[in-house]
C-alpha positions as semicolon CSV with decimal commas, in nm:
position;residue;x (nm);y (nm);z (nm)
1;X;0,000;0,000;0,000
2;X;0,162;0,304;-0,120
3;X;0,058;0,517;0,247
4;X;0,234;0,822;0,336
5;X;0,216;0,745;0,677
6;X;0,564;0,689;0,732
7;X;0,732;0,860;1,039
8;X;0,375;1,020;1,103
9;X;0,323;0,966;1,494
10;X;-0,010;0,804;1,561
11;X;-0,205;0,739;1,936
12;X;-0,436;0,463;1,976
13;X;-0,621;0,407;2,270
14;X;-0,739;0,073;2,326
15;X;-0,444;-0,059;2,154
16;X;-0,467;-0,411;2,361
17;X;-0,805;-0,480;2,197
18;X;-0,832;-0,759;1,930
19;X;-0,902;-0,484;1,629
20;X;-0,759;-0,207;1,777
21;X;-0,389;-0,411;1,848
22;X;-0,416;-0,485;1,434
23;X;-0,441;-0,148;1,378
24;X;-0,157;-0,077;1,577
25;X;0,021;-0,311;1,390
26;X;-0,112;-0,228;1,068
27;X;0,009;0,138;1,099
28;X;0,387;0,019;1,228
29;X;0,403;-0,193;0,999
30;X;0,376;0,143;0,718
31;X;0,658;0,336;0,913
32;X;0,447;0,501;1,162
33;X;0,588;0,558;1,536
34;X;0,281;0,425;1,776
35;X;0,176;0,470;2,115
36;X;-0,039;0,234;2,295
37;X;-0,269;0,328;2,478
38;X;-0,463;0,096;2,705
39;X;-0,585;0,105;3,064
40;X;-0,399;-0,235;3,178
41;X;-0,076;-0,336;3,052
42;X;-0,045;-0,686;3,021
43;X;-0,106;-0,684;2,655
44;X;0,010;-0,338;2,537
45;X;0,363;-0,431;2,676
46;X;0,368;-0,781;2,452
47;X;0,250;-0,570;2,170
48;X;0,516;-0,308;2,179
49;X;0,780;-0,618;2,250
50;X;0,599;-0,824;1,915
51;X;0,635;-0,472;1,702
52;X;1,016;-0,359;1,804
53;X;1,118;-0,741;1,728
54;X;1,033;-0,697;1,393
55;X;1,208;-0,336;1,381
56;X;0,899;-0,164;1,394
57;X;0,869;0,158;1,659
58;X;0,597;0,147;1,911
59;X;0,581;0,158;2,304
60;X;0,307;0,097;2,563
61;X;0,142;0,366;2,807
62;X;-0,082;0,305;3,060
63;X;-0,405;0,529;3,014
64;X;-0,741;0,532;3,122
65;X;-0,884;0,775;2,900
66;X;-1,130;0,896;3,138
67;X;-0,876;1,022;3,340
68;X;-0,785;1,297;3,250
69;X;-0,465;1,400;3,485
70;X;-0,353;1,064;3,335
71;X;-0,414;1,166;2,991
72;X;-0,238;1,469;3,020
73;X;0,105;1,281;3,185
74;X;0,127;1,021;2,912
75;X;0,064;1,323;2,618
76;X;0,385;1,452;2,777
77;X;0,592;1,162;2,772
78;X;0,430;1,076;2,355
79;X;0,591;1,415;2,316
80;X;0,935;1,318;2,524
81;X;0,938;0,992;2,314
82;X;0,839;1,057;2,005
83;X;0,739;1,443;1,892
84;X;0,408;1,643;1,865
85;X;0,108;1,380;1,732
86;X;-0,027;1,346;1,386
87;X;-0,287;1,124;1,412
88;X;-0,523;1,000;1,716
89;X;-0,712;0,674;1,674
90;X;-1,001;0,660;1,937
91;X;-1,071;0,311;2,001
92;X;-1,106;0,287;2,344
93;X;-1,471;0,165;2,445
94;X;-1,685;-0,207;2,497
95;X;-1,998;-0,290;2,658
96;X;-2,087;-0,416;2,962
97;X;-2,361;-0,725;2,984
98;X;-2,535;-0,523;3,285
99;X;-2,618;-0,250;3,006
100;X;-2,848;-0,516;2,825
101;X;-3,162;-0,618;2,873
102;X;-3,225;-0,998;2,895
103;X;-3,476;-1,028;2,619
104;X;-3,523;-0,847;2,277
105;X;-3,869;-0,750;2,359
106;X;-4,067;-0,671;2,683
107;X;-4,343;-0,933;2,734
108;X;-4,646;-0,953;2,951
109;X;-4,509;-1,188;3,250
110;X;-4,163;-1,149;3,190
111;X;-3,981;-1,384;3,490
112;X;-3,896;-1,169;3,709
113;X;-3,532;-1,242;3,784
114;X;-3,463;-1,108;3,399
115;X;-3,292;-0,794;3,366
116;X;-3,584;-0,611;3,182
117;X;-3,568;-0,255;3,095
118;X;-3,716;-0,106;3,412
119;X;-3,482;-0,262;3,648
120;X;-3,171;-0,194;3,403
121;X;-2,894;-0,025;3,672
122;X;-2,863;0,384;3,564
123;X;-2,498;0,356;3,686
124;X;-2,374;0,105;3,451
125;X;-2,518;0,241;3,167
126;X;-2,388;0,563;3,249
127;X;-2,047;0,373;3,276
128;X;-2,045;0,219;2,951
129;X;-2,176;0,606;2,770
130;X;-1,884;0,733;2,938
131;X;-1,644;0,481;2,820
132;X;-1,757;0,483;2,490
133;X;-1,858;0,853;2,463
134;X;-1,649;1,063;2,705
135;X;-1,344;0,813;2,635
136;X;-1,347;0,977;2,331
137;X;-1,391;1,341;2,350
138;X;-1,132;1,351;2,639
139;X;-0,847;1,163;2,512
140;X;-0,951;1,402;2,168
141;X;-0,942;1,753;2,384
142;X;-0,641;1,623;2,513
143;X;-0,440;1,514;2,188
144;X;-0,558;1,731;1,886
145;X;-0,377;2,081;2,098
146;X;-0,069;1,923;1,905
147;X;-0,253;1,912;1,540
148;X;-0,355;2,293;1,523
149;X;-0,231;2,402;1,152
150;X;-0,034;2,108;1,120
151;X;0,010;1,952;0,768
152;X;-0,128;1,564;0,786
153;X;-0,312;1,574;1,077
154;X;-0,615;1,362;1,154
155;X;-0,824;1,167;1,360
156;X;-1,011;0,827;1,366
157;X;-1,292;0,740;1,560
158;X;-1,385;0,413;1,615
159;X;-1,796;0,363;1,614
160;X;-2,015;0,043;1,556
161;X;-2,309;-0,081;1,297
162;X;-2,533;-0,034;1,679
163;X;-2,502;0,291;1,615
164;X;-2,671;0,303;1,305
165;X;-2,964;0,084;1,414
166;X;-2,953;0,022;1,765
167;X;-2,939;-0,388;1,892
168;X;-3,196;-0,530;2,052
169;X;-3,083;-0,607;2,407
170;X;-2,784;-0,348;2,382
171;X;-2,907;-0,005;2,489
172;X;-2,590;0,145;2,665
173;X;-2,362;0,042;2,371
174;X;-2,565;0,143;2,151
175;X;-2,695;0,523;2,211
176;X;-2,308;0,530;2,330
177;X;-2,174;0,475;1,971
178;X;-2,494;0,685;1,787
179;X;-2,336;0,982;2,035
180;X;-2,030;0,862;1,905
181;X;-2,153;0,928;1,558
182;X;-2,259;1,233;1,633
183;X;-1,935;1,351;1,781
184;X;-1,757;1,291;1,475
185;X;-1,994;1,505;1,269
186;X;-1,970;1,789;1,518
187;X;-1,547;1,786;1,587
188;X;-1,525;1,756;1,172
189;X;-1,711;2,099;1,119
190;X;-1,551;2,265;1,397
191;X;-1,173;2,155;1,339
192;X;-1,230;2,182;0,952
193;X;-1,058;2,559;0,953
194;X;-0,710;2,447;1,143
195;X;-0,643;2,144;0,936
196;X;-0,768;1,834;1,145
197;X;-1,016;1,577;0,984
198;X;-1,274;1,368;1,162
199;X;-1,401;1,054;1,046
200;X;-1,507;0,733;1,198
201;X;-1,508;0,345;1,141
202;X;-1,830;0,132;1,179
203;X;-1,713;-0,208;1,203
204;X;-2,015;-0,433;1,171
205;X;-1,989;-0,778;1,366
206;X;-1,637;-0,922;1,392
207;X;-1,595;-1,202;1,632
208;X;-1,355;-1,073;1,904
209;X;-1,255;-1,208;2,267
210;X;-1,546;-0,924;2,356
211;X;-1,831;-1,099;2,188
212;X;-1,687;-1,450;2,143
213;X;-1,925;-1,640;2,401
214;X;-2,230;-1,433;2,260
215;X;-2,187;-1,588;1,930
216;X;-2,060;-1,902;1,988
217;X;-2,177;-2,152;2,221
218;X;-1,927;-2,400;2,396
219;X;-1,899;-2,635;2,117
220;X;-1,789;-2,364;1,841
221;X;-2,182;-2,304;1,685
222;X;-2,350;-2,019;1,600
223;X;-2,529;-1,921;1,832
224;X;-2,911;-1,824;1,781
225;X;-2,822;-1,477;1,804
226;X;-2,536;-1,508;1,546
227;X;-2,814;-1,675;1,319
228;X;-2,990;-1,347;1,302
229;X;-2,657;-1,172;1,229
230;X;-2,545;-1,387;0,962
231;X;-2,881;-1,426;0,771
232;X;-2,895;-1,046;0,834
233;X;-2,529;-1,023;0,667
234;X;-2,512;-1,046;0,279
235;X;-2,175;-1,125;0,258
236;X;-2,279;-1,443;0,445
237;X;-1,972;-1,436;0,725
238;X;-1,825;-1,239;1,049
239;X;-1,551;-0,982;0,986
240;X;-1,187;-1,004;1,050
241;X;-0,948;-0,738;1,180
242;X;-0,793;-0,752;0,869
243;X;-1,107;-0,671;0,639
244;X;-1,081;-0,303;0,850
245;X;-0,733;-0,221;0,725
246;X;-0,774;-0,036;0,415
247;X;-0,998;0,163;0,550
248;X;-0,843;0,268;0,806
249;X;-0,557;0,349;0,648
250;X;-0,734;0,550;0,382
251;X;-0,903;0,765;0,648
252;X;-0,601;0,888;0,838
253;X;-0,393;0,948;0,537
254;X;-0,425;1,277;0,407
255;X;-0,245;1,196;0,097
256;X;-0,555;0,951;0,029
257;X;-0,853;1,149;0,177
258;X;-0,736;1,491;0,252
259;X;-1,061;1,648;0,122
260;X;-1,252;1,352;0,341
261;X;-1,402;1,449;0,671
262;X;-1,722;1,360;0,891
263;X;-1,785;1,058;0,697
264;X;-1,880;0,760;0,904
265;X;-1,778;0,446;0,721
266;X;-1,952;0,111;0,773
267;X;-1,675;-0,234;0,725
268;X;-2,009;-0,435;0,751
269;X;-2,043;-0,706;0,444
270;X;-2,358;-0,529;0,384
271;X;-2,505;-0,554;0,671
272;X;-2,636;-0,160;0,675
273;X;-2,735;-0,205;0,348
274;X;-2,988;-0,518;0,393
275;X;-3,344;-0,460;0,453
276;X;-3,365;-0,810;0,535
277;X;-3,598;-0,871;0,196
């Protein structure tokens, strides 16, 4: 890929997560100098070891990005290490199975025990909007001072196909990622005059170590659930992390969409696109 995203110094938060660690890797791999970002640092440390064995440059920070003392400490020592950033990759965020409801529709006589929709807990939904939401905008107030009239800059938010049409069962996640959405529209406008574009990803449903028992059951099958998903997907099959590279390259490079910004891009095998008829 001919990518002029060599040398270009690029954040990613969430950087130990099954797509967002490929993206780390995708964008070392092209010359770029990456920071990890992740709040524990089990896996973030093996990643920067995995990417400096095969010459690439990349180290590990611990971040919460809701934290925003924290924030500020590591964006000093990115600058120490590497320079001013280019390029900040929000995809910090996830769900929590409190946020759901237990069934895709309220019934008449639901069993009580079931986490319904009137006895869903306010403070874990409000934790998974802020993770999702906030864990955006601050580690974005925080990182884009560095971007201000600079040539090349960009950023990358990473959103979901719930935020197009929400899930059934998934409220939290998804109003968090429609906000998300949102948020992309709004920074692109308002950043457009000092040279910093906005776009966002929409992966549609990839099987990760996130979602992996929700589709699967203990044997390896689909689950009923995935059923739905894959009779709702016309290309038949889940995503990979690798089906998300070119596109993610393409929307951080300016010297491949530099007159490309706001745009919310679904990686979805046509699963937006199905009316299910």
């Amino acid at each position: 890929m001919n990518s002029s995203l060599k040398d270009k110094i690029i954040v990613v938060t969430g950087a130990g997560g099954v797509l967002c660690s490929e993206f780390a890797r995708h964008y070392a791999s092209l010359g770029a100098k990456v920071a990890l970002l992740n709040r524990s640092t089990e896996k973030i440390t093996a990643l920067e070891k995995e990417l400096k064995e095969k010459g690439y440059i990349a180290k590990a920070y611990q971040c919460d990005v809701l934290d925003k003392e924290r924030l500020k400490a590591v964006h000093n020592e990115i600058q120490s290490d590497f320079g001013l950033v280019d390029i900040l990759v929000n995809g910090a965020g996830g769900n929590m199975d409190a946020a759901n409801t237990a069934n895709e529709y309220h019934e008449i006589n639901l069993k009580p025990e079931l986490r319904s929709f009137f006895n869903l807990d306010s403070s874990v939904i409000s934790n998974v909007f802020n993770l999702n939401f906030m864990g955006t905008l601050l580690p974005t107030q925080e990182f884009t001072t560095d971007m201000i009239n600079k040539e090349g800059c960009s950023i990358l938010n990473v959103s979901s196909m719930a935020s197009y049409n929400p899930l059934t069962k998934v409220l939290g996640y998804s109003a968090a990622k429609a906000a998300v959405n949102n948020l992309t529209s709004w920074l692109a406008v308002h950043f457009s005059h000092v040279g910093i574009r906005v776009n966002a990803v929409a992966p549609g449903f990839f099987s990760t170590a996130q979602n992996k028992s929700l589709l699967f059951d203990k044997e390896g099958n689909l689950s009923e659930r995935s059923k739905k998903i894959i009779n709702g997907t016309p290309m038949g099959r889940f995503g990979v992390p690798q089906d998300l590279l070119g596109t993610i390259t393409y929307l951080v490079d300016s010297s491949m969409s530099g007159f490309v910004t706001g745009v919310i891009i679904p990686v979805d095998g046509g699963f937006n696109a199905y009316s299910g008829v």
